[in-house]
TIVODREN-578710 format. One line per field, with one value per residue (C-alpha): residue number from 1; x negated, y, z. Coordinates in nm, 4 decimals, padded with zeros to 6 digits. Layout:
<atoms>
i: c(NUM;...) $
x: c(X;...) $
y: c(Y;...) $
z: c(Z;...) $
</atoms>
This chain:
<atoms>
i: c(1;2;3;4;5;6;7;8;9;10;11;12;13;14;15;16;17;18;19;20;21;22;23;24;25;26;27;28;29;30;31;32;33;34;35;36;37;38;39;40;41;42;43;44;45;46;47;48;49;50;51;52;53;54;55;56;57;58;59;60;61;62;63;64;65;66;67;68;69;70;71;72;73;74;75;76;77;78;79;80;81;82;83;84;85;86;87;88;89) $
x: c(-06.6198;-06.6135;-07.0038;-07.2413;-07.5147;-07.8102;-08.0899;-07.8203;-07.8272;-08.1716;-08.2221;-07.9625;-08.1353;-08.4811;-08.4440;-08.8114;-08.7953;-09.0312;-08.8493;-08.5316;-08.7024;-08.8667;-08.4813;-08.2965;-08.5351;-08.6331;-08.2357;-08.1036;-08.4115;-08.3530;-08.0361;-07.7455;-07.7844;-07.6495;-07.3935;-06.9840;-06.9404;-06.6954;-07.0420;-07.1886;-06.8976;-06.9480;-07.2977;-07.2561;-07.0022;-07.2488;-07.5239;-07.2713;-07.4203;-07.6781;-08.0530;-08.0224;-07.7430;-07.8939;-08.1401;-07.9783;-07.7677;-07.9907;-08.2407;-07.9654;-07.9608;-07.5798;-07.3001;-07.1624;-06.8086;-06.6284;-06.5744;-06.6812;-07.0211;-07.1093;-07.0268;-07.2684;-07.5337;-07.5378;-07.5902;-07.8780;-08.0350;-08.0218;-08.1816;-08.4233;-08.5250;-08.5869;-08.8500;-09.0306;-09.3902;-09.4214;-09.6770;-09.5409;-09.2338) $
y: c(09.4462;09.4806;09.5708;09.4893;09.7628;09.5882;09.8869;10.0397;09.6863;09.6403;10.0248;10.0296;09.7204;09.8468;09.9470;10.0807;09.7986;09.5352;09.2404;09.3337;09.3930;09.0719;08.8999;09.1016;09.2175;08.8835;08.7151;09.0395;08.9402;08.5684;08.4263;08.6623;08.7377;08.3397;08.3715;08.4486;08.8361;08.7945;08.7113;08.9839;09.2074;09.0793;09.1626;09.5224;09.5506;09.4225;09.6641;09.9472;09.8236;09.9948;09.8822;09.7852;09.6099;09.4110;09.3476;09.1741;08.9297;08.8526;08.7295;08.5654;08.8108;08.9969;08.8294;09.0515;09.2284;09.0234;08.6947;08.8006;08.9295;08.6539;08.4103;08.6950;08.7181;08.2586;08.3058;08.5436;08.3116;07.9683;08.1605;08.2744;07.9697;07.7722;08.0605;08.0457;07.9904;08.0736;08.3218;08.6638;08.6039) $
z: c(14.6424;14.2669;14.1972;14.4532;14.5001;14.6020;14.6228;14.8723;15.0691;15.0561;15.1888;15.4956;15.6143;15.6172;16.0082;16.1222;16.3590;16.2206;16.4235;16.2274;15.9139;15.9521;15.9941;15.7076;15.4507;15.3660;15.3949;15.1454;14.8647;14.9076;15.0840;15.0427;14.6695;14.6711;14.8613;14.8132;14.7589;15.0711;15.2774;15.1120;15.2746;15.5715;15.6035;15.4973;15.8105;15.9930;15.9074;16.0494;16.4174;16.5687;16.5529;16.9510;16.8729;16.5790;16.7604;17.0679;16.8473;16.6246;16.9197;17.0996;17.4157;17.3655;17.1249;16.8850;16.9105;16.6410;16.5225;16.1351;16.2899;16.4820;16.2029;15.9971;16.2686;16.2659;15.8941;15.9110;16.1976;15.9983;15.6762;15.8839;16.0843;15.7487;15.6305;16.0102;16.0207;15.6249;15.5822;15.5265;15.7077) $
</atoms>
């Protein structure tokens, strides 16, 4: 990815399901802006699953389909667990 389009991240991860929004809002405005642009690929793949889908990994109830979204999906969960309990989280 030559030029990373963040407004267009931040947007396709706004869901309309507060439990996801709660997950990936907070990981695109803090975490993945730090990351390798390669993670940053990843994540937009991952953001091609449906809400349900989202939804199940990232509360631990179905695995995802791939290898690269699962390793996305553990990154996402570890970000999130160190933010847990903060207000406005």
């Amino acid at each position: 990815m030559s030029e990373i389009n963040w407004g267009k991240i931040k947007w396709q991860s706004r869901r309309g399901m507060r439990e996801l929004d709660l997950m990936l809002l907070p990981f695109v405005d803090i975490d993945l802006p730090k990351m390798d642009p390669s993670v940053v690929d990843d994540y937009i793949d991952l953001l091609d699953a449906s809400d349900l889908e989202l939804f199940r990994w990232l509360h631990q109830t179905a695995t995802p389909n791939t290898e690269r979204r699962q390793k996305m999906v553990d990154t996402i969960i570890a970000c999130h667990a160190t933010r847990a309990g903060r207000e406005g989280v």
